[in-house]
N, C-alpha and C positions, 0 to 999 in steps of 0.2 A: 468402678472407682479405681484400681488398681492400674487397670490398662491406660486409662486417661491422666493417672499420675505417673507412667513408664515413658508414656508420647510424650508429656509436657519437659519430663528430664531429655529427655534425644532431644526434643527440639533445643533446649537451654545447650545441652553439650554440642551440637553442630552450630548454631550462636557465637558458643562462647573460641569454638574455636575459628573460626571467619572472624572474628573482629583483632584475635590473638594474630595470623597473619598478617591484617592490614595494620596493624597497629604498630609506630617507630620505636625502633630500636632504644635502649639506652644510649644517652647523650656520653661522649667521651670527656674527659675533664680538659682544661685549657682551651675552652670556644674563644675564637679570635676573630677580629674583623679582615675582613680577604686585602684589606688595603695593605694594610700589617704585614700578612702574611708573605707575599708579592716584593714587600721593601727586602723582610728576613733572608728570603732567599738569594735576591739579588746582592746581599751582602754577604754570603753563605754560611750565615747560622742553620739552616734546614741540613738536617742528615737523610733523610728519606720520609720518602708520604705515599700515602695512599691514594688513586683516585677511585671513587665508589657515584659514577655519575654527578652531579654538583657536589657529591659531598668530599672533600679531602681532608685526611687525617694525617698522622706524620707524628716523627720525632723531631724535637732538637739536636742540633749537635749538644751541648747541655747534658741530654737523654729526656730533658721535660718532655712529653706528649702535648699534644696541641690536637685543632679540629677547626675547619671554618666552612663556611658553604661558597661557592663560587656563583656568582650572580649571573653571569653570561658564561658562554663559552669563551673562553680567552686564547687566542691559537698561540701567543706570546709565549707563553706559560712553560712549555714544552722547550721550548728553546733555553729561555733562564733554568731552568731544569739540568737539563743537557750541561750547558756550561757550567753552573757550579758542583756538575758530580753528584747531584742528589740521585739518590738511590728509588726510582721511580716504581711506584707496581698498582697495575688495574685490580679491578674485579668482578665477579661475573656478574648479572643482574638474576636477583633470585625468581621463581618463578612461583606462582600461588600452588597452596598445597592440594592435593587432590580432593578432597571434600570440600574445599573454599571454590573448586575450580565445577565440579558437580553442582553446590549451591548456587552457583551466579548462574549459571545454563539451564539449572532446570525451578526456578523461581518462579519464574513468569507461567509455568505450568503450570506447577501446583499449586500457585495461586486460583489460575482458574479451575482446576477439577475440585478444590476446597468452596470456590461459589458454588459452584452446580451442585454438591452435596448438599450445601446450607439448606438452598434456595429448592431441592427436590425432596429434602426430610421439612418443609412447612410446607409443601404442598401436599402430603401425605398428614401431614397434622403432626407430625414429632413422634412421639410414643416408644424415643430411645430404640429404634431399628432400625439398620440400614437404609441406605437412600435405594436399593432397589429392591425394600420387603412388602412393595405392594401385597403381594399375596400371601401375604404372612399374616394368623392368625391373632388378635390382640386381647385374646382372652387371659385374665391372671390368674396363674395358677397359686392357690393356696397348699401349702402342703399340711400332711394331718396333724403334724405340731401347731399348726401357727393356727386352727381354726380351735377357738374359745369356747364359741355356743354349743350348748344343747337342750335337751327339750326341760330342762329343770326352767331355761332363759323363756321359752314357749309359752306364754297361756290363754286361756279363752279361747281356743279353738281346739279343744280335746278330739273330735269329731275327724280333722283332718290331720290330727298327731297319731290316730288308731291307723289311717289310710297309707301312714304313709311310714309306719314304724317297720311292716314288715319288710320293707326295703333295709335298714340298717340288719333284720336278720339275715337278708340275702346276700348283703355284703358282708358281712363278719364271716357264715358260713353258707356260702354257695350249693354246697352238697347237700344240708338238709333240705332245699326243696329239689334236686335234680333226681336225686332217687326213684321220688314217685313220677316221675316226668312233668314237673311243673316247673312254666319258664316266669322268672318274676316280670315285669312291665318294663320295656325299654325307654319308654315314654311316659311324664309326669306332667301333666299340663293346672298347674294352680291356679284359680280363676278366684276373683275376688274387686274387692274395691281400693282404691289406694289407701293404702294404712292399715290394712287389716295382716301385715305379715308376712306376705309370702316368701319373699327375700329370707325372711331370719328363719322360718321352718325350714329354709332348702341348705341352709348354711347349718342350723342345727341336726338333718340329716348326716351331714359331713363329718361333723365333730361327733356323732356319737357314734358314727360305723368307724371313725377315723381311718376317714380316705382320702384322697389329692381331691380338691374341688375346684374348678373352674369355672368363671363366674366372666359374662362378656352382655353386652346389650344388642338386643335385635337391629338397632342403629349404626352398631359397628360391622355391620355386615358389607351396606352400602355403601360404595364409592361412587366416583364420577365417572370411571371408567368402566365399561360394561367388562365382565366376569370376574373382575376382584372380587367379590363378596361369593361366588363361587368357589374359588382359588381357598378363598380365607376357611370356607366351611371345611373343605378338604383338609387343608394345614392343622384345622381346629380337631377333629377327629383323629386325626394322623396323633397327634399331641396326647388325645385322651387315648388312643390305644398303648400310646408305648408308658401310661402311667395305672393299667388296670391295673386290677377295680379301681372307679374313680367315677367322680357326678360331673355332670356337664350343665351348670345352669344358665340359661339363655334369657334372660331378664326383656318384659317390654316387645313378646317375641310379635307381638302381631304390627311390628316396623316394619317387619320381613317378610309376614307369613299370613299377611292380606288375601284374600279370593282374587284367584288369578281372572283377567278379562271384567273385571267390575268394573263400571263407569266409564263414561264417555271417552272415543278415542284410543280405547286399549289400554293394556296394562303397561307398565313401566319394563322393558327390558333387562336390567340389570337387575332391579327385585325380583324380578320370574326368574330368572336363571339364576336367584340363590336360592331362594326357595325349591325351586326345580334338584338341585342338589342338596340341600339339607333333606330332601326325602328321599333320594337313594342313598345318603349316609344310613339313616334310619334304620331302611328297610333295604338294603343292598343282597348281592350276592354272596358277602359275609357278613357272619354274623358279629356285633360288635358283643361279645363277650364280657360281662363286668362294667359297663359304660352304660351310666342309664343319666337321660337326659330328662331334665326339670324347669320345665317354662314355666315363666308367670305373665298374664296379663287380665286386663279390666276389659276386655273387649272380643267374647270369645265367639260374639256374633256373626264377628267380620273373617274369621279365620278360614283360612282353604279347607271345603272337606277333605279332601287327600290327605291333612295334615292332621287329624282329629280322628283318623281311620284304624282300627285294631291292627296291631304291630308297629304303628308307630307311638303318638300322644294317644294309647287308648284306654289311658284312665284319668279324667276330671277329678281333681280335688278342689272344692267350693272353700275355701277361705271366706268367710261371710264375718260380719262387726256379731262383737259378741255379746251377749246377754248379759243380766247383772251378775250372773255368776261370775262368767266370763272378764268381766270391769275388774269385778272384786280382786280378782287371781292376780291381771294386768298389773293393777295400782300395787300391790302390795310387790311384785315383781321390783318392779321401778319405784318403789320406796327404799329399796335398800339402798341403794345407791345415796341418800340422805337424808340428815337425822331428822324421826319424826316427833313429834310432840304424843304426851299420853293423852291428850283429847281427839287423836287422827282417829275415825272411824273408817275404816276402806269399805264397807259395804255400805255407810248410809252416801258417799263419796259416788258409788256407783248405782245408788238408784238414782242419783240427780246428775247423773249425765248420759241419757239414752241416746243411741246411735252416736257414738262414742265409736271409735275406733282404737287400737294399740297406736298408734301413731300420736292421736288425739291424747291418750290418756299422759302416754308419753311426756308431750308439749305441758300437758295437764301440770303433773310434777313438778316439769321443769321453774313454769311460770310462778308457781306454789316457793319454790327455793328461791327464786328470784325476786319477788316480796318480801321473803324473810331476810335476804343480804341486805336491800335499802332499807329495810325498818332496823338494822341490828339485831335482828334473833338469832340464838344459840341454834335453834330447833325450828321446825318448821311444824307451823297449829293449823288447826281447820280454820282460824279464819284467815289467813295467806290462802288455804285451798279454795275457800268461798270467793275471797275476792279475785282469783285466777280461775277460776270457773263463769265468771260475770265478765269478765276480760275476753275467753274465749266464747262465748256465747254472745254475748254482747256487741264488743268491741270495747278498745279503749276507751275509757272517759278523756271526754277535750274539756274538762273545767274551765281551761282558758279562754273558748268562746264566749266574747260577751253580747248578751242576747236584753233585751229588753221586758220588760215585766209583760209587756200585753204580748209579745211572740211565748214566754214563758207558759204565760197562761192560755195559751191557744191551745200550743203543746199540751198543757197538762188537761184539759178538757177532752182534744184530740185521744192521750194515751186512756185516759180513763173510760171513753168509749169503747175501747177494747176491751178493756178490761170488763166492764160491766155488761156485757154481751156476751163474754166469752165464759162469765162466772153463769149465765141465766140459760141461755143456750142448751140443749140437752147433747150428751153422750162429747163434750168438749173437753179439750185434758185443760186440768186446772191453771190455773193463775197463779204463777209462780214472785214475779217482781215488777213491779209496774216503775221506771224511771223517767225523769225528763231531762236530765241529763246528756248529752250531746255523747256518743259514742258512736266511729267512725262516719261514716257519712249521713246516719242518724240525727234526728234534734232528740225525738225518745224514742223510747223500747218499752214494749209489752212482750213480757215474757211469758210463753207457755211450756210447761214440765208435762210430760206423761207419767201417767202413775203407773205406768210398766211399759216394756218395749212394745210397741205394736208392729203384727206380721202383715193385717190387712186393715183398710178402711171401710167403712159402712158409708151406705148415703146417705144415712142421720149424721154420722160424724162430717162427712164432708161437705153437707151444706150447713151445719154451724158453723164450719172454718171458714163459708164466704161470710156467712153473718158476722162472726165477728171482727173480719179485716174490714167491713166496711163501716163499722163501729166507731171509725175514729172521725171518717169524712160526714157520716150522718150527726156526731157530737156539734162539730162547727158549724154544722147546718142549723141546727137546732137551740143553738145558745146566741150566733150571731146573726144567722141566717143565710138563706142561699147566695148571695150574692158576695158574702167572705170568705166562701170556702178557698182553701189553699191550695196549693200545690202538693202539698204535702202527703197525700194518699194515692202520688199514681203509682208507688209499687204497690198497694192493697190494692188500687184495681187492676191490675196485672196479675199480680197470683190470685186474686179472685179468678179474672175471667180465664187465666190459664183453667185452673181448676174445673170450671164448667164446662170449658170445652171439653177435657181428656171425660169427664161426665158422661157427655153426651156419646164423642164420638171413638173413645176406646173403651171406657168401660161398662160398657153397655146399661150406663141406669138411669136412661130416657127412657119412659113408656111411650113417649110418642115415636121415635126412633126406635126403640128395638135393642134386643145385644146384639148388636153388626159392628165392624171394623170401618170406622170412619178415615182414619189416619192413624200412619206409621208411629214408629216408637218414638222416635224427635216431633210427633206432633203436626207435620206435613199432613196437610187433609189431601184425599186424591180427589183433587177437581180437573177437570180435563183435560188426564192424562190414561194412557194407558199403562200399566206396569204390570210384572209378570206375576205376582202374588195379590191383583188387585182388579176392581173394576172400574169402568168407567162410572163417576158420577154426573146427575144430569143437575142443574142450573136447578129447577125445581128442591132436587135435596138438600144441597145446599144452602136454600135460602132456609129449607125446613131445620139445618143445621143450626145457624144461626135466629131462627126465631126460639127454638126451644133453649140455646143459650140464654138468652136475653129473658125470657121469661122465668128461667132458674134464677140469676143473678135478683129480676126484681124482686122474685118472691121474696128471698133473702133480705133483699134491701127493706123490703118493707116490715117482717118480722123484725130485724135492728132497729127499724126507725121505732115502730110501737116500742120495744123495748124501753128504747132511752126514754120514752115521753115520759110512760107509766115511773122511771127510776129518778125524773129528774133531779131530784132532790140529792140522792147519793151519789150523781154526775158532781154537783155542787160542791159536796162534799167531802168527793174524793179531789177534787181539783184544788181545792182546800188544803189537803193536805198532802199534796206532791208538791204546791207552791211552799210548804212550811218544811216538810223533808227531804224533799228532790225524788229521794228511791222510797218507796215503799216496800214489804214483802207480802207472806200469802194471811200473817196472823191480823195484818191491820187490815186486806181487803176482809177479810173475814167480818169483823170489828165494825167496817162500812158497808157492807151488806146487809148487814143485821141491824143497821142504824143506833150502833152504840158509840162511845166517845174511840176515838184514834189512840191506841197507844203508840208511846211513840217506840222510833228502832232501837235495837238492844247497844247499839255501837253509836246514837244521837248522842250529842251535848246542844247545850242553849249556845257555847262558841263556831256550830259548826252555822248556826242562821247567819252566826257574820262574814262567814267567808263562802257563802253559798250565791251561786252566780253573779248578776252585775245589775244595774239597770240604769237610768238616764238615758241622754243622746245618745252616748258612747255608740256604737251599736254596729257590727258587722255583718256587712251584705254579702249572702250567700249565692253560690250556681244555684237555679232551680234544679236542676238536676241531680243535683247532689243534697239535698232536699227532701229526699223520700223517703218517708218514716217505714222502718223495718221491725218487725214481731219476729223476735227473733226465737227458735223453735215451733213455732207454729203452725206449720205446716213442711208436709215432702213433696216432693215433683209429683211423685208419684207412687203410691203406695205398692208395699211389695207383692212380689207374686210368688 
């Protein structure tokens, strides 16, 4: 800031004096016209003049001063001069001053090496360094004042705040592990899923050993030109030695630090040779004393073994979503930050958001205050958090779709089918909210809650979750018949048949198939290919692939279809009354299962039937695509391992 307000005064002072040279003199008093002038003289009122190239000045005989410009050269002039004795005197022409004379010459230069800077600090992307710091490292250093967090800010991952605390003891006091000859880890590699943290442990490291922390992304490594991201690692280390002790965090690291020779064609030249050199930084012929580096990424499958090898990243810390405990800590974490109501419970808050992340719970809150500003609340209540809990699970509600009574009630037959399936079903997580209500590209939502986290799934649990996603296309079948069914269940049949297949062919709970490895983690079945962790499949398996699919799905389908027959009646009835309240929750399917009267919701009025959807012509046509009824919670890709 400084230097760019020192440049901008030089530039104004060399300006101001360039324009101060070109700029005319003060005007002499008694300007005359040279006709005038010319008669005076020839009459000999002039006592003497000046000539200053067209401009001539003079006295009168008088002593008056006078001034006029001469329009041509007048060779006469000289003569009637002569003659009447005026007292004649030149003078010299002045010459520009030596910085006016520098400025005009060297203009056209500095103009151009002024583009070429412009135009070579955006080809480098800006980042406030010189136009030739290609190989300058772009990581921000934070110093130990300015980092705020620490692990008081941490929660729900107590587990990898044990892993990773002795690190702030090795930087506070380095001697008490060098005694017994123990070297603490140079390398911290954080593995987790996006939003579980990593970022803010590494930064909370920082602030509690308070050290310099440098913080840069795996992306900044790569340029267009081959060995800058080399250049950059070197500069980058050079930088953390002259600030030891100090963290090096490298966010996102597997941009850079990919399996070298993967995939068709070869590896990428410029990422190998950063990579290539971020591992003799690591592991070089000195040792980097007091610099210990902490990566985080989501994708620890694809990384270089070289780079995962003891003395370099050779300690994993799992950042995993955290439990209800976990939730609990979070929410109350991020509750301080705004006022809460004395009805806020943080731990019934965090049984009813499983697979929740910090990021998620985060948003959570936020959304929570952001309820309470549009409605005018002081404080923020658990029901701003309920309705921001439905918002994120859900999606937002589009009230303003206007839908029609019979698309209404398709819908609400449609959701109730889930519902009713997924309440009869065995080892199925509850029925948490049944809506018809239009939220994001949604017409409804059946919502399912776990009544605790779960680590694995069972084949009972997972062929009730095709039973009950197809719950909603076998309701339309059966109320209007085959020939109406919608559109509206082909993402139930997609995470259905997703689901059967990873069944069959990864986790092993086909009896006719076997526990064998069908296909890779993305779900890639190996049909006639070769690959190095894999065998050839023959055309016969495959088909036996897909028959054992197709026969799980049916069995499914036809367990839901009996269902709904035997229920019809509270199909009826629940459609009943999602037509009369739009959202139902779990105490009114309760209520309809047991074939008792509906009560109504605690937050109904008889004003809200008049402002609840639309019906007539009116009527907006939708994408089929966008069409696709979603259960929201109801199922994972795939269950953990």
């Amino acid at each position: 800031m400084v230097k760019n307000l020192i440049l901008w005064l030089v530039i104004a002072v060399v300006l101001m004096s360039v324009f101060q040279s070109f700029s005319p003199g003060e005007s002499a008093k008694g300007q005359m016209d040279y006709t005038g002038f010319v008669q005076d003289v020839r009459r000999g009122d002039i006592r003497e003049v000046t000539i200053d190239n067209q401009t001539i000045s003079g006295v009168r005989r008088s002593g008056e001063p006078f001034e006029t410009i001469m329009p041509f050269y007048d060779r006469d002039l000289m003569n009637d001069l002569v003659k009447q004795n005026v007292k004649t005197f030149g003078k010299k022409p002045e010459e520009p001053s030596f910085i006016s004379q520098i400025f005009i010459s060297w203009f056209p230069m500095l103009l151009l090496i002024g583009v070429w800077i412009f135009f070579m600090r955006q080809m480098q992307g800006g980042g406030g360094k010189g136009a030739m710091s290609f190989g300058k490292s772009k990581a921000r250093l934070m110093g130990e004042d300015q980092i705020k967090t620490t692990f008081a800010d941490v929660a729900g991952v107590d587990e990898a705040k044990e892993e990773v605390g002795e690190l702030v003891d090795y930087l506070k006091d380095p001697t008490r592990f060098q005694k017994l000859g123990g070297k603490i880890p140079t390398g911290i590699l954080m593995v987790g899923q996006p939003g579980t943290g990593k970022t803010l442990l590494a930064r909370a490291i920082a602030g509690e050993a308070k050290v310099p922390f440098f913080t840069i992304s795996g992306s900044d490594f790569v340029e267009m030109f081959v060995g800058v991201g080399a250049s950059r690692v070197r500069d980058m280390f050079e930088q953390a030695k002259k600030a030891a002790p100090c963290i090096v965090f490298i966010d996102e690291i597997d941009a850079v630090g990919r399996q070298r020779g993967a995939g068709l064609g070869g590896g990428h030249d410029e990422r190998e040779q950063t990579l290539n050199q971020m591992l003799v930084e690591m592991d070089g012929f000195e040792g980097n004393e007091g610099i210990i580096v902490i990566a985080a990424t989501n994708r620890p499958d694809v990384l270089d073994p070289a780079l995962l090898r003891p003395g370099r990243f050779d300690r994993q810390v799992v950042v995993g979503l955290p439990d209800v405990r976990g939730r609990e800590q979070i929410l109350k974490v991020h509750m301080r930050k705004v006022p809460i109501g004395d009805d806020v419970n943080a731990a019934v808050i965090a049984r009813g958001t499983p697979g929740f992340s910090g990021a998620d719970l985060s948003n959570l809150v936020n959304e929570a205050a952001l309820f309470a500003a549009r409605g005018g609340k002081r404080k923020v209540a658990m029901e701003q958090f309920e309705k921001a809990k439905d918002k994120i699970m859900m999606g937002a509600e589009r009230k303003s779709m206007v839908m029609t009574e019979s698309e209404k009630e398709m819908t609400a037959y449609h959701e109730a089918g889930h519902a009713i399936v997924g309440r009869i079903v065995p080892e199925h997580d509850p029925v948490y909210k049944v809506s018809i209500i239009p939220r994001g590209r949604a017409l409804g939502v059946t919502m399912y809650l776990p009544e605790r986290d779960r680590v694995s799934h069972s084949k009972q649990h997972l062929e009730s979750m095709i039973s009950s996603l197809f719950g909603g296309r076998i309701a339309e079948a059966v109320i209007y018949g085959d020939d109406m069914v919608t559109t509206g269940a082909s993402n139930d049949i997609e995470r259905a048949t997703d689901i059967a297949r990873k069944m069959v062919t990864q986790w092993g709970l086909s009896d006719k198939m076997g526990p064998l490895l069908y296909a890779d983690e993305e779900g890639e079945v190996f049909l006639g290919r070769t690959a190095s962790k894999t065998k050839h499949m023959s055309d016969e398996t495959a088909r036996a692939i897909d028959e054992e699919i197709k026969l799980l799905i049916d069995r499914n389908y036809q367990r839901s279809l009996t269902i709904l027959k035997e229920n019809i009646d509270i199909l009826h009835t629940m459609k009943e009354a999602l037509m009369k309240y739009e959202t139902i929750d779990a105490l009114q399917i309760d209520d309809l299962m047991a074939r008792r009267d509906v009560r109504p919701p605690a937050d109904w009025s008889n004003d809200d039937s008049a402002n609840s959807g639309s019906s007539g012509d009116d009527t907006t046509k939708m994408d089929v695509n966008k069409n696709d009824d979603k259960d929201a919670g109801s199922a994972e890709d795939a269950p953990a391992k």
